[in-house]
C-alpha positions as CSV (number, residue, x, y, z in Angstrom):
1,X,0.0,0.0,0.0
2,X,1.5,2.9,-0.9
3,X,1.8,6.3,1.3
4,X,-0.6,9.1,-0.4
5,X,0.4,13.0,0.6
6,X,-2.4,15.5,0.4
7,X,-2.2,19.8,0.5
8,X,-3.9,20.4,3.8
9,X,-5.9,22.9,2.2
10,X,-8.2,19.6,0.5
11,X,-11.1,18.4,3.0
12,X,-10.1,15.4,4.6
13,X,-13.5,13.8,3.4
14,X,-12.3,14.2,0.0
15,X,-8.5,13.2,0.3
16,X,-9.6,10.4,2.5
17,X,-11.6,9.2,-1.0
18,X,-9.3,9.7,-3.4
19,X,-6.7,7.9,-1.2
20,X,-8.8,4.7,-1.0
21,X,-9.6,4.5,-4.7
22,X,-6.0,4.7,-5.6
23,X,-5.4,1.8,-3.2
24,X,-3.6,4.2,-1.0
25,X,-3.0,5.4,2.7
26,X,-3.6,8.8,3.7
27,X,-0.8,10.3,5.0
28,X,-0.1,14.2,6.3
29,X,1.5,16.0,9.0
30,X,-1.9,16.3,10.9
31,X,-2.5,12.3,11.1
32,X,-6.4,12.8,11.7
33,X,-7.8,10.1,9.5
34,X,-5.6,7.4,11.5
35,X,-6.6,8.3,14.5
36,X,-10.3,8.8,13.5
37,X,-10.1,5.1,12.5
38,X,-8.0,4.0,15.4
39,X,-11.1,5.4,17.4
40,X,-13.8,3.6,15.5
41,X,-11.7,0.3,16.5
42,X,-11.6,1.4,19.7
43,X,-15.1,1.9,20.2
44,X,-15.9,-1.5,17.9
45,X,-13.4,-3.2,20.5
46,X,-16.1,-1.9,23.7
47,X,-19.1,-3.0,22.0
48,X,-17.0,-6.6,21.1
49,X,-16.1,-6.8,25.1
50,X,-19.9,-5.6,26.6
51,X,-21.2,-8.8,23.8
52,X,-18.3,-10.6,26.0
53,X,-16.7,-10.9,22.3
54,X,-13.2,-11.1,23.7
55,X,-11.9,-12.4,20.1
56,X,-13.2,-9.7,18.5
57,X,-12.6,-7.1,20.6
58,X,-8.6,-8.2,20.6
59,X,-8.8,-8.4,16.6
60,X,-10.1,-4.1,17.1
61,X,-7.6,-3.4,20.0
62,X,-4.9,-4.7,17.3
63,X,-6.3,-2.5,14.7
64,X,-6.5,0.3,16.5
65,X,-3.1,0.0,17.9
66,X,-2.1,-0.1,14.1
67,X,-3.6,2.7,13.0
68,X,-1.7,4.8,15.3
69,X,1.7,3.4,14.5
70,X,0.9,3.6,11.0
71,X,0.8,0.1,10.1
72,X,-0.7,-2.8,8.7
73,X,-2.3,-4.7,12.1
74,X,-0.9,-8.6,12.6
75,X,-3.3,-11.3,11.8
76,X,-1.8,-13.4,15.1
């Protein structure tokens, strides 16, 4: 996957977009879409644990945890 770098001045909504259909990552100084995803993870990893999902909720906490370091998460 390679790393997509976007003017800061294009909506994120947009860049986000174009970076997917090119097969791409978003990447900028800023670092919001990671983190935005790192948080959907996050909260998919709650609901996983309150269904008592522990599996699943691992499989998000990985995610998560790769989003912030930039990464592609571990299938272990």
């Amino acid at each position: 996957m390679s790393k997509i770098l976007f003017h800061p001045d294009i909506p994120v909504v947009e860049a986000v977009r174009i970076a997917n259909s090119q097969g791409g990552r978003l990447v900028w100084k800023d670092t919001k879409p990671r983190y935005s995803r790192a948080m959907q993870h996050n909260r998919r990893a709650l609901a996983a644990i309150e269904a008592q999902d522990y599996e699943g909720a691992l499989g998000h906490i990985r995610a998560a945890r790769a989003e912030v370091e930039g990464g592609a998460p571990c299938a272990a």
